[in-house]
C-alpha positions as CSV (number, residue, x, y, z in Angstrom):
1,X,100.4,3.3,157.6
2,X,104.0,3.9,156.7
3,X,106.1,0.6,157.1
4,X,109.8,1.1,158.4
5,X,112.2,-2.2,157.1
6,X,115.2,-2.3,158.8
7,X,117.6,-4.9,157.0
8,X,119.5,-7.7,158.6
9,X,123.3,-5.9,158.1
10,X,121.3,-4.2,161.8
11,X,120.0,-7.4,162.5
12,X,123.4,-8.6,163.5
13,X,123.5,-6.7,166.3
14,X,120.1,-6.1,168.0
15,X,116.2,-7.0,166.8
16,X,115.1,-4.9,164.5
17,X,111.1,-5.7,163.7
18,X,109.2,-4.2,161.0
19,X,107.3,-0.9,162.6
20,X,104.4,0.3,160.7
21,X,103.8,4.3,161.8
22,X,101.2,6.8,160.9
23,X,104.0,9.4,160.7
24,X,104.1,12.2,157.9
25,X,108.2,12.3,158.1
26,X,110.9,10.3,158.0
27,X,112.3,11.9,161.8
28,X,108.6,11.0,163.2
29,X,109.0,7.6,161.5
30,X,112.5,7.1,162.8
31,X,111.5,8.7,166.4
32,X,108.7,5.9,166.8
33,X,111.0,3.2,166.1
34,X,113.1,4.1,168.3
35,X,110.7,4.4,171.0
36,X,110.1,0.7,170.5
37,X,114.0,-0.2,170.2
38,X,116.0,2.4,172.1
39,X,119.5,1.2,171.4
40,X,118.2,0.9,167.2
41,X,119.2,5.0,167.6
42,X,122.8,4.6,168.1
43,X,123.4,2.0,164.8
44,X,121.2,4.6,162.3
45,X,121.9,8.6,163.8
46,X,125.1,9.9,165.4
47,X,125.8,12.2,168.5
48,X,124.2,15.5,166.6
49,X,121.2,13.0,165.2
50,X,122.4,13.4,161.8
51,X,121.9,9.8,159.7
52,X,125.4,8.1,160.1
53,X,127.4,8.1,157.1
54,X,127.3,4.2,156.7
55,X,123.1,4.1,156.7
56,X,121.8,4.7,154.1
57,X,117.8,5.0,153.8
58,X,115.0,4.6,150.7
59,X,111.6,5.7,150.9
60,X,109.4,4.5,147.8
61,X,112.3,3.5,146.0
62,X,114.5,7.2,146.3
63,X,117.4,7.7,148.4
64,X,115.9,9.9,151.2
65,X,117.3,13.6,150.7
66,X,118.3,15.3,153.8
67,X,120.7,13.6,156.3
68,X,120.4,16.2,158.5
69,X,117.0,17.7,158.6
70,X,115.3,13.7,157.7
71,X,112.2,15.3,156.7
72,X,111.2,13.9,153.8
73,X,107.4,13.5,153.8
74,X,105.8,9.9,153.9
75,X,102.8,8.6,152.3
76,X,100.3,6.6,154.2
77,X,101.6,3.6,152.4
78,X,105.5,4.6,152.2
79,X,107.9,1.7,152.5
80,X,111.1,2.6,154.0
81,X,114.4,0.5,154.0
82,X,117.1,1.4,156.6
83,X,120.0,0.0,155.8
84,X,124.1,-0.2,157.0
85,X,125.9,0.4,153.8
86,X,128.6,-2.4,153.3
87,X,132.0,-1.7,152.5
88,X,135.8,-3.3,152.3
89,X,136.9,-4.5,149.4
């Protein structure tokens, strides 16, 4: 199964547990995550469930490609990082 890591910078504001999904996408992955954490949606996709411009998301190491679409295809064993980008200066 595919695990999902969201990282503490989301941690600060609502539980976010490791999900492990059998999901072949990164939207499916996302989309069952949510459906365990409802409000999760809110800190990681905007209004037109587009990735937000401060998340930024690895699967297997790469920068996922599409912001938009989020279909980049998992593995069985993916590991995927969510993450709030941090920024100031």
């Amino acid at each position: 199964m595919a695990q999902l890591i969201f990282t503490q910078q989301l941690g600060r504001f609502l539980p976010v547990p490791q999900v492990n999904t059998d999901a072949t996408d990164l939207r499916a992955a996302l989309d069952a995550a949510f459906a365990g954490q409802p409000r999760l949606r809110g800190y990681v996709l905007d209004e037109q469930g587009h990735l937000r411009e401060n998340v930024v998301i690895f699967i297997d190491g790469k920068r996922n490609a599409d912001r938009v679409r989020l279909d980049d295809a998992l593995a069985p064993d993916s590991r995927v990082y969510i993450l709030q980008a941090l920024s100031g200066g």
